[in-house]
LOMISE-267897 format. One record per residue (C-alpha): residue number from 0; residue in one letter; x, y, z. Coordinates in Angstrom, 1 decimal. Last residue first. Layout:
N
seq	type	east	north	up
NUM	A	X	Y	Z
...
// end
This chain:
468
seq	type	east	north	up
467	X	24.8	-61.2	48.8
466	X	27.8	-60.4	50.5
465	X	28.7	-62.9	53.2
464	X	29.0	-62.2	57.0
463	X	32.3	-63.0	59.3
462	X	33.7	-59.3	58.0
461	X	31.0	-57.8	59.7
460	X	28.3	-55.8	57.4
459	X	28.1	-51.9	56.0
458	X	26.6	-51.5	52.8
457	X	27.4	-49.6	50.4
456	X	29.1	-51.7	48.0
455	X	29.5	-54.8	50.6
454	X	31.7	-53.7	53.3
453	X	33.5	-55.4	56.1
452	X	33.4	-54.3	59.8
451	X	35.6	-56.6	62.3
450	X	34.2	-57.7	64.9
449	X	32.6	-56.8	68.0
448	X	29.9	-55.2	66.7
447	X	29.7	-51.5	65.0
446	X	27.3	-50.3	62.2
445	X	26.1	-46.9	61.0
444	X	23.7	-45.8	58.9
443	X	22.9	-42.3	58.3
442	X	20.1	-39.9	57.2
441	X	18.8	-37.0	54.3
440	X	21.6	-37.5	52.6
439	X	23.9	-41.0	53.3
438	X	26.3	-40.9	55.8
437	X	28.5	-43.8	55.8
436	X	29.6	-45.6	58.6
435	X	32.9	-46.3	61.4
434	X	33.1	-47.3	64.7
433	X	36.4	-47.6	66.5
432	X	38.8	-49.0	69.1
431	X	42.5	-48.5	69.7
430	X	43.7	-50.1	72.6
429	X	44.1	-49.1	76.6
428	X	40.4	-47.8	76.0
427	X	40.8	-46.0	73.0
426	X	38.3	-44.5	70.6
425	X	38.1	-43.4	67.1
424	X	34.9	-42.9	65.1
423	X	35.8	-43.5	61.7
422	X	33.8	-41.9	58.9
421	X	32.8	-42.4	55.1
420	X	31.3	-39.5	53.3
419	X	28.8	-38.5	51.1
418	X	28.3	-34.7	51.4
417	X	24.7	-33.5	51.9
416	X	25.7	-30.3	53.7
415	X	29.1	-30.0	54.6
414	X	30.6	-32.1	57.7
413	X	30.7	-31.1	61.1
412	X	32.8	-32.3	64.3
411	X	36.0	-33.1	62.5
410	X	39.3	-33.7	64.0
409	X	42.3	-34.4	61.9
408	X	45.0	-37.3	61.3
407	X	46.7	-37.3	58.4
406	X	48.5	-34.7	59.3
405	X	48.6	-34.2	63.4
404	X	45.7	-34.9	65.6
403	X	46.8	-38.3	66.9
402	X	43.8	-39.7	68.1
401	X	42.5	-39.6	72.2
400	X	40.7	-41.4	74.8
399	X	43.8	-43.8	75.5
398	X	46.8	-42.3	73.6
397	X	47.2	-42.0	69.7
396	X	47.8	-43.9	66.8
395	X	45.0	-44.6	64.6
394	X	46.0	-45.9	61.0
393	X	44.7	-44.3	58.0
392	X	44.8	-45.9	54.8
391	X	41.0	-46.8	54.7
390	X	39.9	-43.2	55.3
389	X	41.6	-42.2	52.0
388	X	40.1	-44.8	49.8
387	X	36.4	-44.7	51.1
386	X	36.3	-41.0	50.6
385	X	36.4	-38.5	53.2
384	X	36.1	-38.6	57.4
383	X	38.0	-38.9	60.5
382	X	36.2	-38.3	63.3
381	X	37.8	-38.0	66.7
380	X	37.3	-39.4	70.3
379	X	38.1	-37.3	73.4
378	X	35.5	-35.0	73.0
377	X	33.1	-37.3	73.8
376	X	34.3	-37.2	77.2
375	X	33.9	-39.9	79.6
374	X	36.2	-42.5	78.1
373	X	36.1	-46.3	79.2
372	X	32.5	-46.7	80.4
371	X	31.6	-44.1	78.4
370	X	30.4	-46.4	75.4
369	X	29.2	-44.2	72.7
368	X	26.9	-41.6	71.7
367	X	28.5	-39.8	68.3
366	X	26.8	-36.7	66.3
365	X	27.7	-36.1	62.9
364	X	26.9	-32.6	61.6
363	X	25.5	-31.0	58.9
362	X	22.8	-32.6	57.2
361	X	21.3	-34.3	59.9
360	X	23.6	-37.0	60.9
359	X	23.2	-39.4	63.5
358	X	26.0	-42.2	64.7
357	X	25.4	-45.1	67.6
356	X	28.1	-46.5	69.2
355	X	27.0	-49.0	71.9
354	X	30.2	-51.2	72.6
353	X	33.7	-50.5	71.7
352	X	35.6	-52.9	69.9
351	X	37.4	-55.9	71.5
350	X	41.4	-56.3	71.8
349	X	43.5	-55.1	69.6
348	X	45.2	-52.3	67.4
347	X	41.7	-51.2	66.4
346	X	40.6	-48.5	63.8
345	X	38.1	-50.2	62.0
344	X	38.8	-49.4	58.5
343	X	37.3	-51.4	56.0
342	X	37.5	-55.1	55.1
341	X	35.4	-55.6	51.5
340	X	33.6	-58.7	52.4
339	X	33.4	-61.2	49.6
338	X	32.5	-61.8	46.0
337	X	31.8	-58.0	45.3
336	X	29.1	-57.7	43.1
335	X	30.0	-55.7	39.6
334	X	30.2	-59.1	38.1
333	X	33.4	-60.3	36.6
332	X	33.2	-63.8	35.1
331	X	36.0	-63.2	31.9
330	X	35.9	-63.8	28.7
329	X	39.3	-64.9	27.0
328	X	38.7	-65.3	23.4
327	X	39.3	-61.4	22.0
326	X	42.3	-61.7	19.8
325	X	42.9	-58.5	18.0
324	X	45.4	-58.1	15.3
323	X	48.5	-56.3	14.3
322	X	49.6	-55.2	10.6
321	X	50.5	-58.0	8.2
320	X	54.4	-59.0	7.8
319	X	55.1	-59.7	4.5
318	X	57.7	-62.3	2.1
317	X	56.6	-62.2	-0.9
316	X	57.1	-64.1	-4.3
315	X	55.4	-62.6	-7.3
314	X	55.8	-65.7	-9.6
313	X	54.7	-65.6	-13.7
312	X	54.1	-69.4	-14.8
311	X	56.7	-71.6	-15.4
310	X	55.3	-74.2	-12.9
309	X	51.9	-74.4	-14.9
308	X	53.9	-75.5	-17.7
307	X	51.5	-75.2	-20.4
306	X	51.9	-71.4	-20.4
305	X	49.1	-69.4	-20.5
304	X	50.3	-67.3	-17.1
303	X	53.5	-66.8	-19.4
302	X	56.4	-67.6	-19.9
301	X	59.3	-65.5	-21.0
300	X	61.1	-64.8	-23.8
299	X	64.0	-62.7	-24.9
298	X	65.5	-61.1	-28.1
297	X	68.4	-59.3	-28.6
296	X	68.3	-58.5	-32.4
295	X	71.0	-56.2	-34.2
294	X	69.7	-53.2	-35.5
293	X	71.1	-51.5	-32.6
292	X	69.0	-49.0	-30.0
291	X	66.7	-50.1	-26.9
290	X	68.9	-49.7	-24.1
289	X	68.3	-51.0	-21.0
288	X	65.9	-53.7	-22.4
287	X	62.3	-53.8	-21.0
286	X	60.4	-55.3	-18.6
285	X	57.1	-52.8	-17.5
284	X	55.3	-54.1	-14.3
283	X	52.0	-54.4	-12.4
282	X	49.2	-51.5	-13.0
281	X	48.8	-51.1	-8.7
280	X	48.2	-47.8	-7.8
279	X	50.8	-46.6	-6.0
278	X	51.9	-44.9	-2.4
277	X	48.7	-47.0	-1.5
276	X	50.7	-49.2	1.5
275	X	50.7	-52.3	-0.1
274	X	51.3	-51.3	-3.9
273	X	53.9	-49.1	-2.4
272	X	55.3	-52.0	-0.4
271	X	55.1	-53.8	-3.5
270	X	57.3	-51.6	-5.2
269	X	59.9	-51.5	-2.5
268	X	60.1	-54.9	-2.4
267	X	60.6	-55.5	-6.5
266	X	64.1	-57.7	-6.4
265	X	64.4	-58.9	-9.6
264	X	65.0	-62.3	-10.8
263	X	65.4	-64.4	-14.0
262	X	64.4	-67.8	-13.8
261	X	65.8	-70.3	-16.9
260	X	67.1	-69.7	-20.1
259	X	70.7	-68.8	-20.6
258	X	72.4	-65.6	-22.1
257	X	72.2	-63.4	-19.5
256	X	69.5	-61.0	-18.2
255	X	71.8	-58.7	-16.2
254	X	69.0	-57.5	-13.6
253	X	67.4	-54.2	-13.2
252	X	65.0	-52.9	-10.4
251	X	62.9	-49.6	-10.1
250	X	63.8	-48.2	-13.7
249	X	63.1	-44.6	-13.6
248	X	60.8	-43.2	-16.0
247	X	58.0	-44.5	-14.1
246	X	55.3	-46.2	-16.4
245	X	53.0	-44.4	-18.5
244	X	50.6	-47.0	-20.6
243	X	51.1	-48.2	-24.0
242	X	48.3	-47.6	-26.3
241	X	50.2	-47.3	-29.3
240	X	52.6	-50.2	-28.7
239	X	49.2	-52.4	-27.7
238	X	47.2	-52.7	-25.0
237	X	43.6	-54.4	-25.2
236	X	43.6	-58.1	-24.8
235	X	46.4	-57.9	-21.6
234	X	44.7	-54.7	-20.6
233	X	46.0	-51.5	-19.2
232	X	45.9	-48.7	-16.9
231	X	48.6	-46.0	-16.2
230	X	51.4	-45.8	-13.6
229	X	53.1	-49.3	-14.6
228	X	56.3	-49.9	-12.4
227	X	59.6	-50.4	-13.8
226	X	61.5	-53.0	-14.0
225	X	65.1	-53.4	-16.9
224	X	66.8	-56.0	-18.1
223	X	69.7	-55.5	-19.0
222	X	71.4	-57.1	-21.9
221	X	73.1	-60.8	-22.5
220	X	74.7	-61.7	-26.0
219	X	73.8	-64.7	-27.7
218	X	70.2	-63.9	-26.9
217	X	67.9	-66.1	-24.5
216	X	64.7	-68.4	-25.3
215	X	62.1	-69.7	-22.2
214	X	62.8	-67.7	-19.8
213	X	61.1	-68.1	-16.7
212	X	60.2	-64.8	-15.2
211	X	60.3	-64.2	-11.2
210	X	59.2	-60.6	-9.7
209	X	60.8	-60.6	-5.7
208	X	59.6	-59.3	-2.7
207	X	60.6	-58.9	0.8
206	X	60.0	-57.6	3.8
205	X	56.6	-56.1	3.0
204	X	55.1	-54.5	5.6
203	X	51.4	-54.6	6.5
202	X	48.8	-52.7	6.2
201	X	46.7	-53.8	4.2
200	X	46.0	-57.6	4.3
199	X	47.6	-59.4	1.4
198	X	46.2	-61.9	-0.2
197	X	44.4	-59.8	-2.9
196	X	47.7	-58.5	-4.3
195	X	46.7	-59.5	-8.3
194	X	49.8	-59.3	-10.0
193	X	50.2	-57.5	-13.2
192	X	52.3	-58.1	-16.5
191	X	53.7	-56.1	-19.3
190	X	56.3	-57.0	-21.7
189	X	58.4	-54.9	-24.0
188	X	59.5	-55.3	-27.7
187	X	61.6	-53.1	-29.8
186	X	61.4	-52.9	-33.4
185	X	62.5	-49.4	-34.2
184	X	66.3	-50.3	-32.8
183	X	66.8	-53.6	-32.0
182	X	66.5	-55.1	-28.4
181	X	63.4	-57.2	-27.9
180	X	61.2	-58.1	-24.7
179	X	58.7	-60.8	-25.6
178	X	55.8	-62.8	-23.9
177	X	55.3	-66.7	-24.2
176	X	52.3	-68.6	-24.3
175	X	50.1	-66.5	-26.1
174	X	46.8	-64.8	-24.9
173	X	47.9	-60.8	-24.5
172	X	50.1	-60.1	-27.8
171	X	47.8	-56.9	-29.4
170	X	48.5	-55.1	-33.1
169	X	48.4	-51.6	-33.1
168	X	52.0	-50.7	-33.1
167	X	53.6	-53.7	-35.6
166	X	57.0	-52.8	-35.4
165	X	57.4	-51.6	-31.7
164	X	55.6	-54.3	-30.5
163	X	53.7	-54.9	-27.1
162	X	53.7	-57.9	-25.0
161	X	51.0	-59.7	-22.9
160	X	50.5	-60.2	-18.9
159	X	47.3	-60.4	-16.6
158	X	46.5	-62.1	-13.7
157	X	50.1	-63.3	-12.8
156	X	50.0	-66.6	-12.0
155	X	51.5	-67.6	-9.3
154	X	51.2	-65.4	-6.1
153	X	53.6	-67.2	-3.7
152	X	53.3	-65.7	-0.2
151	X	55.2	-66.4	2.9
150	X	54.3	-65.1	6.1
149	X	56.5	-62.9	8.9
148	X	54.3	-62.6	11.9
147	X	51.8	-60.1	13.1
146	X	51.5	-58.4	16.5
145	X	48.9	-59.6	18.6
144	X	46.8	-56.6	20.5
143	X	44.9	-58.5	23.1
142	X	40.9	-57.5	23.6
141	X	38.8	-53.9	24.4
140	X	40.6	-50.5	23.5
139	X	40.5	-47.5	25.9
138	X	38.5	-44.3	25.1
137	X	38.6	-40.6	26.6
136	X	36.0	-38.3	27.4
135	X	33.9	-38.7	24.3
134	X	30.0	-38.3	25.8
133	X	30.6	-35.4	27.8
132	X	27.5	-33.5	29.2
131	X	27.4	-30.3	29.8
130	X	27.9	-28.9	33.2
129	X	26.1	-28.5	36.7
128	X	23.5	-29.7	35.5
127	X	22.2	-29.2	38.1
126	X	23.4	-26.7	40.2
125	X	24.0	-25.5	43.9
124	X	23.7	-28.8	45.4
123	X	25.4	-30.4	42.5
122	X	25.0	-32.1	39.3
121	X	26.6	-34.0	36.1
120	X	24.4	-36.2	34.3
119	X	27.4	-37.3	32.0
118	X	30.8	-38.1	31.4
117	X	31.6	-40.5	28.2
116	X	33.7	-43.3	28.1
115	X	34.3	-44.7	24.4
114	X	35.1	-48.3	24.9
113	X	37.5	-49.0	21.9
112	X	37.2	-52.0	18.9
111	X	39.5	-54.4	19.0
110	X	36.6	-57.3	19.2
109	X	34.0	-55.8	17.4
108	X	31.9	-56.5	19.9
107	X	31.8	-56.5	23.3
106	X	29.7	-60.2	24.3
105	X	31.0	-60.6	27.8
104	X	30.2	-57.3	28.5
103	X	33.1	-55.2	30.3
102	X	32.0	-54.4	33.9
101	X	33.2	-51.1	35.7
100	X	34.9	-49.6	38.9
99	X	34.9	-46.0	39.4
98	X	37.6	-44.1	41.1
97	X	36.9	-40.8	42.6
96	X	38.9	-37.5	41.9
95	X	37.9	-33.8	42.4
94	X	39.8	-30.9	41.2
93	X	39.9	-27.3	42.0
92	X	39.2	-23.6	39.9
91	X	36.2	-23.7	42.4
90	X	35.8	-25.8	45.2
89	X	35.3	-29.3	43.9
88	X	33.4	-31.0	46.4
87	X	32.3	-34.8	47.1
86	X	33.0	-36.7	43.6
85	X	30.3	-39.2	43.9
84	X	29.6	-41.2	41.6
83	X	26.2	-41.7	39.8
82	X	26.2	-44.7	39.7
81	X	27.8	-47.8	41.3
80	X	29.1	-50.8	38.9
79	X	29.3	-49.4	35.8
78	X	27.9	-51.9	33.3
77	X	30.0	-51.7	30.0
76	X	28.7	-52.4	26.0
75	X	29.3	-48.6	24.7
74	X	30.6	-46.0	28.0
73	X	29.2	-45.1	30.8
72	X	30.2	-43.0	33.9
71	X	27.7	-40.5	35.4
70	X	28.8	-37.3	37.6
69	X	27.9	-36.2	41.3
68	X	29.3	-33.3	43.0
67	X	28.7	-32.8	46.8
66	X	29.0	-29.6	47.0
65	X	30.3	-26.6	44.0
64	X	32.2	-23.6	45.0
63	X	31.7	-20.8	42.5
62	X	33.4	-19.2	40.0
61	X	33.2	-22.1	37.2
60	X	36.4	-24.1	35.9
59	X	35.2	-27.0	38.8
58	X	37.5	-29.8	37.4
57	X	36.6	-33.8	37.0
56	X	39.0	-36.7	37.8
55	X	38.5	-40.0	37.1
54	X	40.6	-43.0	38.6
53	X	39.6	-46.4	36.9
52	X	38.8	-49.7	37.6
51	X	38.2	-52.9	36.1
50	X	36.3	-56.0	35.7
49	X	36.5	-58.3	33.0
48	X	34.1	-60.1	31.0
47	X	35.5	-59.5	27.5
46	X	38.7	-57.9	27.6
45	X	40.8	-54.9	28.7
44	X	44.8	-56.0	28.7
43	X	47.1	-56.2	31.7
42	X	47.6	-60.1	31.6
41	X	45.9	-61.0	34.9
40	X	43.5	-63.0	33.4
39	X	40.3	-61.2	34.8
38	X	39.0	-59.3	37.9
37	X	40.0	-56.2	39.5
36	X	42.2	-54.8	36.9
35	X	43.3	-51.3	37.1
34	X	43.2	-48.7	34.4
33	X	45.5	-45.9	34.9
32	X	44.2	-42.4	35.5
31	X	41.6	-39.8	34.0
30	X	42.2	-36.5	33.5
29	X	39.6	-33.3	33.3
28	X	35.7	-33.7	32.7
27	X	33.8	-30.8	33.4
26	X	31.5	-29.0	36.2
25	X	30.7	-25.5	35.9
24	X	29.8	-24.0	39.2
23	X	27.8	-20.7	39.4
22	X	27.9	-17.0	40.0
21	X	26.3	-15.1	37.1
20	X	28.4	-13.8	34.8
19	X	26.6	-9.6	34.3
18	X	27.5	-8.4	30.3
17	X	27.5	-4.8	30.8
16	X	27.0	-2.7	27.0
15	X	27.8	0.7	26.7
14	X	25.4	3.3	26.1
13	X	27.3	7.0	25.2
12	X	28.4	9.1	27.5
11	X	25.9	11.6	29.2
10	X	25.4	15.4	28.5
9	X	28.0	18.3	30.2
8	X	30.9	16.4	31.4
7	X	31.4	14.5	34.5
6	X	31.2	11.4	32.8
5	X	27.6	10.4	33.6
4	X	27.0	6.8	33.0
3	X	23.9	5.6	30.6
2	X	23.3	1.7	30.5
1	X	22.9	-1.0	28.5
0	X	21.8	-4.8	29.0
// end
């Protein structure tokens, strides 16, 4: 939309656009609270079965006052027990909270997997919708995180080692029974060999990890032996001096190899918690001598996966503890019924309840007839109304026809136009007696007898009855 101002000059100024916002709630998601358990095993965690509750709280960020606001809960594989919800009004710039109890499905699958809770079919007198929809609020995870345990792993064999040779460069070593790592200049020897790490999960930490070669034949004079880890592929029937793959130019691990036979040793954790973790591709290890010059011979050999001895095979020996896991076997019985009489506010400090209360509402006010055998006025009683949850905590204190009018405690005579609300109608006639109800739009139900009043989701029954 444009428009021509005069500026007081001779002409006009030039168009300039207006951009009008209309006048209008705007309903979104905000916060939500702790989850509270209302059936289950009692261990704090969401599972199977279960039923919970949970605070939600939406925000008005429009420019207008919005009344009686109702939203939609759901979420993947939950039944929410009362929808929509009603939020009551969110003035503008304000927040609303109402908590919402839900049913987990006994069959939620994958177990571990989150409830994604989404806000939705929002509305209000003045608007609908009265925001978009919000189908990724927030999330909570369903079953019992179990943290993971120290396990022992023996990989034996290797699943693929051989030996290359300086002296004869093209010539493959990948199917005998020993492999070869050789000290003399120009005819050097080194041996390659790969574990498979199939058995263990990803994720998880590796505490400890050692390579283990059994050597077969020793040199009268012990080197170093040298680990480092392979960074380029290879085959045991393929590589060969030429085709030697990159390794890391730092030796990870190095033992003194001795002059006996037997296991040798080296501690290789940190490599296979790069393996693990995907810092490295796994190509197995390079064993090599220290130093690779003299023309005498230092020769070693060690058994391989071919070897006869099936015990003096290649070991990777690992000690690992895998990442946490979900354990989803409890199921719970929760139903969204209640499995008794919810008590609810009845205002009495003892003796009998009043008598002949009856409660209309037409929109916009509540109008009380009741027993005026004890109190003539009507204006001596109060209303006390809101959500369930703040109504239920009030106590009435007062004198005989009369409530305590000071914080919490407040008259009301009208309520706002199609606002849900729970009342208590408080009397006294030497004790405390009341009424209470809910107003639904368009009408009201109320419900007084000489008992105690109980609830059952919405509706209103004495605490001797049984929800259906």
């Amino acid at each position: 939309m444009s428009y021509t101002a005069s500026n007081g000059c001779p002409g006009t100024s030039a168009p300039f656009a207006v951009t009008i916002v209309p006048c209008a709630p705007h309903i979104m998601f905000d916060s939500y609270g702790s989850f509270l358990p209302i059936t289950g095993d009692g261990d704090g965690n969401l599972e199977r079965g279960e039923k919970w509750s949970i605070q939600v709280t939406l925000i008005n960020d429009g420019n207008l006052d919005a009344t009686r606001v109702l939203a939609t809960l759901g979420g993947n594989d939950i039944t929410v027990c009362s929808s929509p919800t009603d939020f009551g009004n969110i003035g503008f710039g304000k927040t609303a909270s109402a908590t919402i109890e839900f049913v987990i499905s006994a069959t939620f699958s994958p177990c571990g997997n989150p409830i994604q809770f989404g806000i939705t079919a929002k509305s209000c007198n003045e608007l609908s919708p009265a925001g978009p929809d919000e189908p990724n609020a927030f999330s909570a995870t369903v079953g019992q995180q179990v943290p993971g345990s120290a396990t022992d792993l023996v990989i034996q064999p290797s699943a693929a080692d051989a030996w290359v040779d300086e002296q004869n460069p093209t010539t493959t070593n990948g199917t005998g029974t020993t492999t070869d790592v050789r000290r003399r200049v120009n005819r050097n020897h080194r041996t390659l060999i790969q574990f498979s790490l199939a058995g263990i999960p990803a994720g998880s930490t590796i505490n400890s990890a050692t390579l283990e070669l059994n050597a077969t034949a020793a040199p009268t004079t012990g080197q170093q032996l040298d680990v480092h880890h392979i960074t380029g592929t290879w085959t045991e029937t393929g590589v060969t001096w030429n085709t030697l793959p990159t390794y890391a130019g730092t030796a990870d691990t190095s033992i003194a190899g001795g002059t006996t036979t037997g296991w040798k040793i080296w501690t290789v954790g940190p490599i296979v918690q790069a393996w693990t973790s995907g810092t490295y591709a796994n190509y197995g290890f390079l064993v090599k001598c220290n130093l690779e010059t003299t023309t005498t011979s230092y020769l070693y050999q060690f058994a391989t996966r071919e070897n006869a001895t099936t015990g003096n095979r290649p070991i990777l020996r690992v000690n690992y503890t895998p990442p946490p896991s979900w354990d989803c076997t409890f199921t719970g019985g929760g139903t969204c019924a209640s499995a008794g009489p919810k008590p609810v506010p009845d205002g009495r400090l003892g003796g009998t309840a009043m008598k002949g209360t009856r409660v209309t509402a037409n929109g916009s006010t509540i109008t009380v007839v009741y027993d005026t055998a004890t109190c003539s006025a009507q204006t001596d009683h109060s209303i006390l109304y809101g959500n369930l949850a703040s109504v239920a905590s009030l106590i009435p204190t007062g004198g005989e026809c009369s409530i305590g009018n000071t914080s919490p405690y407040t008259n009301w005579t009208t309520v706002p136009t199609g606002y849900n609300v729970w009342w208590v109608i408080v009397g006294d006639g030497g004790t405390t007696e009341s009424s209470w109800g809910q107003k639904y739009i368009g009408g009201a139900y109320s419900e007084r007898s000489a008992a105690a009043s109980g609830q059952c989701g919405n509706t209103a029954i004495d605490t001797a009855g049984t929800c259906p």
